[in-house]
Structures are given as structure tokens and as C-alpha cells.
N, C-alpha and C positions, 0 to 999 in steps of 0.2 A: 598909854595903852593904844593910844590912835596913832601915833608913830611907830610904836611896834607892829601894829595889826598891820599896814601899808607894807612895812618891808619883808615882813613873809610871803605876801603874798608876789611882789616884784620878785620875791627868791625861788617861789615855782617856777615862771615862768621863761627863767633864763636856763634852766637844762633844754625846756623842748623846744627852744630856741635854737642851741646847738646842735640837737640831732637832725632837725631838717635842714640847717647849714650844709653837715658832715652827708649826710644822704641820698643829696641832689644829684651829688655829683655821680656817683656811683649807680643810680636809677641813669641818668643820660649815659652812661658805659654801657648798660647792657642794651640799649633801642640797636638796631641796624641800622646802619649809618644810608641814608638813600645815595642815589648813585645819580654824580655829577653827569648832569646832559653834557653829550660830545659838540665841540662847537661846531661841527660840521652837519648836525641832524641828528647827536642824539647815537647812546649805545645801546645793547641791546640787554633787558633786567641781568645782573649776573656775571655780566662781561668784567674781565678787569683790565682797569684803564692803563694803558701804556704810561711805563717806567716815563717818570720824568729824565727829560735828555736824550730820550730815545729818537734815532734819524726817522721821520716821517716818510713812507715808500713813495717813489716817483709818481708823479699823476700822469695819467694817461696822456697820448698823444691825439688831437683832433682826429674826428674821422675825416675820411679821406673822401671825396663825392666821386658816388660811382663803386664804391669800396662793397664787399661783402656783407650784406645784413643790413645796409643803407639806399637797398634798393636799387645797387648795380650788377654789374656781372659778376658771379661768384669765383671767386678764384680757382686755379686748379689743383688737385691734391688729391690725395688717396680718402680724404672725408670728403669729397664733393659733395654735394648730391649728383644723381645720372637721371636724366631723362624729368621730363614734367613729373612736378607737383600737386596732391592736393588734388580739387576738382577737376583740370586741365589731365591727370592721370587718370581719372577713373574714366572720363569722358575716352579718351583714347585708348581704356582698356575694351569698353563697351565698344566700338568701333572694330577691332582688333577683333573680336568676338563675333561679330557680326559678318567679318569679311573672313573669316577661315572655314575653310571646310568641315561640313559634317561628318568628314572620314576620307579614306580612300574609295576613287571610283571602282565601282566594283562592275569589268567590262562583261558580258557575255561571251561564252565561249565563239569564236573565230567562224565555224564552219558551221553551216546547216544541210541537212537535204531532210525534203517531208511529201508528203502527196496530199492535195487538197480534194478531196472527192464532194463532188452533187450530186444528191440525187432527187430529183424535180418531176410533178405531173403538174399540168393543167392545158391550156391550151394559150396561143398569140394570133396575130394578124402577120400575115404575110401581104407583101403589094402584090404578089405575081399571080393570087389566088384573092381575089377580091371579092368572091361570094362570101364569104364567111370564115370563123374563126379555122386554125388548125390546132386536129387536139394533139397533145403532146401524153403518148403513151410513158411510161416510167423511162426516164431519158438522165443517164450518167455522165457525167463532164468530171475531166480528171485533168489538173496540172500537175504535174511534176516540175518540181523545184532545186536550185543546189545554187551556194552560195560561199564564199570565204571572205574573211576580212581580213587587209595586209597592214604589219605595218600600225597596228593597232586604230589606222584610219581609214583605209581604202578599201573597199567592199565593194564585188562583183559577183552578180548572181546572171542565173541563168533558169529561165522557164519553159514550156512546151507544153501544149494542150490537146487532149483526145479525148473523143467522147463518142456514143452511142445513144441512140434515140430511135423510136418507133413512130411517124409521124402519118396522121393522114388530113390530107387536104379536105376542102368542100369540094361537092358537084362543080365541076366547068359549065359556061353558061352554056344555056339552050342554042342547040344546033352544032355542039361539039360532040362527035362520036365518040370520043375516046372517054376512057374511067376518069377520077378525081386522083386525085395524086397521095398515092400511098406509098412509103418511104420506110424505113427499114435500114440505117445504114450505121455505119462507121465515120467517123469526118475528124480528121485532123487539124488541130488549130494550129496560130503560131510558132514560128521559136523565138525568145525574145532574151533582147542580152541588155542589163541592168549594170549601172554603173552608182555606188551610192559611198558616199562621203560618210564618214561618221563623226560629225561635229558635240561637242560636247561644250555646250553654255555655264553649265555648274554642275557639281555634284549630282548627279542623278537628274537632269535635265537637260535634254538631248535635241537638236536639230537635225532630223530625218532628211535629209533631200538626194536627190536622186535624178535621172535621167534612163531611158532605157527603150532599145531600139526593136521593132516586131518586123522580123525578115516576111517575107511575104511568102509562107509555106501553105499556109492556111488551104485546105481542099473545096471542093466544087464552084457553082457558078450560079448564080440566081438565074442567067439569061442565056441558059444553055440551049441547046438549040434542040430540034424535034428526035434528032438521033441519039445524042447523048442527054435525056431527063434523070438520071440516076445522078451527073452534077449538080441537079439544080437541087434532088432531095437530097445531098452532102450539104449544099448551101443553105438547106433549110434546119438542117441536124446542126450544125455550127448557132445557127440562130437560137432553136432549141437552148442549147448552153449556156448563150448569153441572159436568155430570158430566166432561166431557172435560177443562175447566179445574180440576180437582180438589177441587171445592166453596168457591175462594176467594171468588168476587164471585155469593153466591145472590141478593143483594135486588137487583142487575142484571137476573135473569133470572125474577123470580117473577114470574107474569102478574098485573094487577090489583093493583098492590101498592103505598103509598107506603112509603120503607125513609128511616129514620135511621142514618148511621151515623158513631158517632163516632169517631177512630183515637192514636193515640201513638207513639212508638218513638224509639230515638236512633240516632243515626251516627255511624261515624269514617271517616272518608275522608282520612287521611293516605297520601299514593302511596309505597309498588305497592301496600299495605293499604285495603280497601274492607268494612265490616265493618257490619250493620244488622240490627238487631232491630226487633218490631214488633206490635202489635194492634192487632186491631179489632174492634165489636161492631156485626153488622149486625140491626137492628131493621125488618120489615116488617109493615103492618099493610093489612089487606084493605080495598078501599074500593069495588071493583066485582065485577063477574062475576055470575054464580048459583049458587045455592046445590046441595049437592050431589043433592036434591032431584029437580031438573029434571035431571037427568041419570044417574040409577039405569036399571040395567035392571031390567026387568022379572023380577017375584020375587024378586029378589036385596037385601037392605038396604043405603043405599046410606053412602058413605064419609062419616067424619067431617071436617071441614077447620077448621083452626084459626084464628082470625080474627088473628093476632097470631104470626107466626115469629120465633125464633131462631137465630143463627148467628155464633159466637166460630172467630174466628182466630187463631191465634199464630205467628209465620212468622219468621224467621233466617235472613241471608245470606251469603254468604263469597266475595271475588272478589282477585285478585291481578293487578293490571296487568304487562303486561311490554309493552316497546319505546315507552314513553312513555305508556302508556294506548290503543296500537294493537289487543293483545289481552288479554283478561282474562279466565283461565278460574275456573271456581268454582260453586257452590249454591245452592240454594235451597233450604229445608224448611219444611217448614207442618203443621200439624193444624186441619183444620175439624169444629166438633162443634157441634151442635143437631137440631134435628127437621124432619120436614117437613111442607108442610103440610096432606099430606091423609093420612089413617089409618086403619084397618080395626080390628075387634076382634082381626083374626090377622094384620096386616101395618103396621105402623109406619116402618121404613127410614130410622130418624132412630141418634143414635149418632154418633162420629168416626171420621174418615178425614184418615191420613196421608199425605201424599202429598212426593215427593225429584223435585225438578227442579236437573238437573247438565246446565251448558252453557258457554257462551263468549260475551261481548259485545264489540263494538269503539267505540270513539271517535276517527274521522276529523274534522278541523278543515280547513275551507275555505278560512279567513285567519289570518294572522299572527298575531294576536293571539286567536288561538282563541276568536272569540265567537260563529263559526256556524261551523256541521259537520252530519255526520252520526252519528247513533246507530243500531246493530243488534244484533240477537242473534239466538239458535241456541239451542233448550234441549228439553229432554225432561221430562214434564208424568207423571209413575209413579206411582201408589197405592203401598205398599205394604203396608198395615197399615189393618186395619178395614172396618167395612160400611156406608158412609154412602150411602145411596141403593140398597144392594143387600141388603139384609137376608135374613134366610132365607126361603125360600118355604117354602109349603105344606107339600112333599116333604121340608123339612130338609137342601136344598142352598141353596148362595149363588151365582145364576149372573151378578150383576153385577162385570164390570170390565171398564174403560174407560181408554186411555191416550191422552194427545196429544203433539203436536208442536209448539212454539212458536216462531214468525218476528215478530221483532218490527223494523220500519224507523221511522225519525223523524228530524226536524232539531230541532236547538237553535241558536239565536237572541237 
């Protein structure tokens, strides 16, 4: 029984012996076979690996030093790249940007003609009258202007000045029979012929300069003699006009005078911004008249007059366009300083004066294409600092000041 028992149980164990024989093999059939590494690095999951026998492709040829993509010149071809790369581009875009204009200049129309009008009270100091101020009745100064520009550069204008004034003197000193000097007249100022460049730095910022000659029209004589004194009140009506105009434009109104004067200044006129500085130095030099000589009174020594005036300007503006250029409020300021040209041992009246003109201008256009219109302003002509033309008298008061009114009309063309 104990030899039997042992051999049945031996006799189980050899069938399931043979099914895991038979079933091994068939379980490793169905795993996925993992995929031989390339011996050059390896394929990629998936890839199937080239036919055995199959020709290997040529390997590449060394780079060449110097070669495209190796850090030398890039070759030429229709893939080049053109022009800087990268940050080197944008840098020169930014550059490029910076140096091209904000548009086309946009020049102002060629021709001008306008009439500057003052109109001024108060009173100044005259040398030839040394008692005291003279008052200056309602006293009008008028330039008429015209001008063209050639050539989109060369610009020549042309000015002239007249004006009317009521003036009366002080008392002449004791022991002169005759009245104080009351005047009433008409006085013609210069003609003055302007030569001005029109320089263009950038885009709407502009180099003003200029030159311009004052023929020596200008009417009466400070130092007129005892038969004709109607010259000297012309000489004093001329003076009037410079005083009420704030002592900008003297070699306009100096009687007998030829005046040089030559000017500068820049602009920016980008809209609503209107923005101009500027000088000038007016040079007059005496070429007629009499000397003060002929025209002293009697006992009294008579004034010294300088054969050669000056007169520097320094002047800045400020305007802001709104509704297209319809109105534009804003300043003007200036300082006029030199001497004048007649002097006393005790009365001089030379020295600067400041003067603040605050007003409003407009620019109406007739046509479409805004190349004629109308030009006007509105402005207020204020001393407010210094004794230019009023110096102290005698007494140790200062009775000169004098303020105007400024209307100015013109077309552009």
C-alpha cells in the first residue's frame, strides 16, 4: 500500500509539470519585445530598426571655420538673413525712429502784409526839455509791413513808420519869454529793408536770423534851431512812438539816423505749442541834422548827442493755439537797454526797460488749403521795470511812464 500510495501521487504531478513546460513559451510570445539601443545613441520608442544589410547614409562632412552657423560670414543666397539681427535690430530700429521726421514740414504761406498799430498815453523825459516830464497825449505809431519768401528760403520784407502824437512840454526855465513846447504833429519814421533766411534745424524748429537796413527817412531834429521848432516837436512825436512801443524798434524812430541791425532767434512751432526766443542789436549812426549847437538856448550849455546809438533787445514768447489755431492766448517779454542819443551832464535817460505784453492772436484761413487768410491780435504794450527814457530828473523823481495798446491786422498769402 505504501508503494502504491507514493506512485499516485508522483502520477499527479507530472501533467502540471507539462502545462507550465508547454505555456512558458507562449506567455513570452505575447510580452513586446523591448527595442534594441542604436549603437550610435539609442532609437527613438517605436522606431523600426533598419533592415539588416541595409547601406548606412554618408556622415556628414567637417564644418568648415568660418562657415555659416559656425560663427562666420553667412553665406550668400536668397535665405540670407538681410541686415542686423536680434538685439543689434531692434537697437537700430529704435535709432531709425528717433532720427525720422515727425511728418512733413509744414512751411507757412510765402507772403505777408499787416499794420502794426499803438496806441499809448503817459508821459517821458526829453534832454532838450529838462524841467520836467513830457506828457504824452493819446499818441498812434503805425508800421506798415510786406514781406515774400523765395525759393522756399529767402525772405525779404520791407517796413515804414508813422505816427501822430499830442505832446506838451514843461515850463522853459526862468527868464525864457517864450511858452513850453506844445506839439501836435505827424512824424514819419524809417524805411527799413529786411533780409531773413529761413533756416529749418528739424521738423518744426526753425532758425530766424536776419539783417536789415533803416534808410534814414525818419522826420524832424531834436536840435532844430529857433525858426524851425515844429522839427524838434516831429523829433519828439518819433520819440513818443518809441516810448509807447516799449523801446523795441529805436533805429525806426531815431530822426537822421542810418541803423543796422542785425537779429537771431529760434522757433518751435509744433501746434497748440508756439514757443520763440530772439535778439537783436539795433546800430544807428547819425548822418544828418544839426548839431546841438544850433539849437541851445540861450545861456544855458547845450546837450551832448552821440554820433553812434545803441540799442540790444532780448525778447521771448509764449502762445498756445486752441480750436485749430482760431485763438491763441500768450506773451511776450523783452528787455531794451542802451542809451540815448542826446545827454546832459545831469540827465542821461539811457539804461533798460522791461517791458510784459499779454494778449491773444487769431489765424483765420480763407481757403481750403490755408494758404491765404487773415492774421490779428490784441495785446497790452506794460513797462514794468526800469528807466529807459525816464530817468530821474532834477528833483529825484522818475515822472516817465507810458503804456500802449496793440492792434495788429494782416493777410497771409
Amino acid at each position: 500500500m505504501k508503494i502504491a500510495g507514493r506512485t499516485s501521487s508522483r502520477s499527479g504531478l507530472l501533467p502540471l509539470a507539462a502545462l507550465l513546460v508547454c505555456g512558458a513559451p507562449a506567455l513570452a510570445s505575447a510580452q513586446p519585445k523591448p527595442t534594441e539601443p542604436d549603437k550610435q545613441g539609442g532609437e527613438e520608442p517605436g522606431e523600426t530598426p533598419p533592415e539588416p544589410g541595409a547601406p548606412e547614409p554618408p556622415a556628414l562632412p567637417p564644418a568648415e571655420p568660418g562657415g555659416w552657423g559656425v560663427g562666420g560670414k553667412e553665406p550668400e543666397g536668397k535665405y540670407t538673413p538681410k541686415g542686423k539681427t536680434g538685439a543689434l535690430r531692434e537697437k537700430e530700429q529704435e535709432e531709425e525712429e528717433a532720427r525720422a521726421p515727425e511728418g512733413p514740414e509744414q512751411l507757412t504761406p510765402p507772403g505777408y502784409i499787416y499794420v502794426d498799430s499803438v496806441l499809448g498815453v503817459g508821459s517821458m523825459r526829453v534832454v532838450v526839455q529838462p524841467n520836467g516830464p513830457t506828457e504824452l497825449f493819446p499818441t498812434g505809431s503805425f508800421v506798415i509791413a510786406t514781406g515774400y519768401r523765395f525759393a522756399k528760403m529767402w525772405g525779404v520784407g520791407v517796413r515804414f513808420g508813422i505816427g501822430s502824437a499830442a505832446v506838451d512840454g514843461p515850463d522853459e526855465a526862468p527868464g525864457v519869454t517864450r511858452d513850453h513846447d506844445a506839439y501836435k504833429r505827424i512824424a514819419t519814421g524809417g524805411l527799413e529793408l529786411s533780409f531773413n533766411p529761413y533756416i529749418t534745424l528739424q521738423p518744426n524748429l526753425h532758425l530766424p536770423i536776419g539783417v536789415a537796413f533803416t534808410m534814414p527817412t525818419q522826420a524832424g531834429d531834436m536840435f532844430a534851431d529857433i525858426d524851425n521848432l515844429a522839427d524838434r516837436g516831429t523829433a519828439i512825436v518819433n520819440q513818443a512812438q518809441t516810448e509807447v512801443r516799449g523801446w523795441e524798434d529805436r533805429a525806426l524812430f531815431l530822426p537822421k539816423r542810418f541803423g543796422f541791425t542785425p537779429s537771431v532767434g529760434v522757433r518751435y512751432d509744433k501746434a497748440p505749442l508756439e514757443i520763440e526766443g530772439s535778439t537783436k542789436l539795433e546800430l544807428a549812426a547819425k548822418v544828418a541834422g544839426n548839431e546841438p549847437e544850433d539849437g541851445a538856448v540861450a545861456g544855458q550849455r547845450p546837450p551832448v548827442e552821440a554820433n553812434f546809438v545803441v540799442n540790444w533787445v532780448l525778447s521771448g514768447s509764449f502762445y498756445y493755439h486752441l480750436f485749430d489755431g482760431y485763438l491763441a492766448p500768450g506773451a511776450r517779454v523783452w528787455v531794451a537797454a542802451g542809451g540815448m542819443p542826446e545827454s546832459s551832464e545831469s540827465q542821461r535817460y539811457g539804461g533798460a526797460q522791461f517791458v510784459l505784453e499779454p494778449g491773444v492772436k487769431t489765424s483765420v484761413p480763407f481757403t481750403e488749403d490755408k494758404s491765404v487768410g487773415l492774421n490779428a491780435g490784441l495785446a497790452w504794450v506794460l513797462p514794468f521795470s526800469g528807466s529807459r527814457g525816464g530817468a530821474q530828473a532834477v528833483s529825484g523823481e522818475n515822472h516817465s511812464f507810458a503804456w500802449g495798446f496793440r492792434i495788429r491786422t494782416g493777410l497771409f498769402f
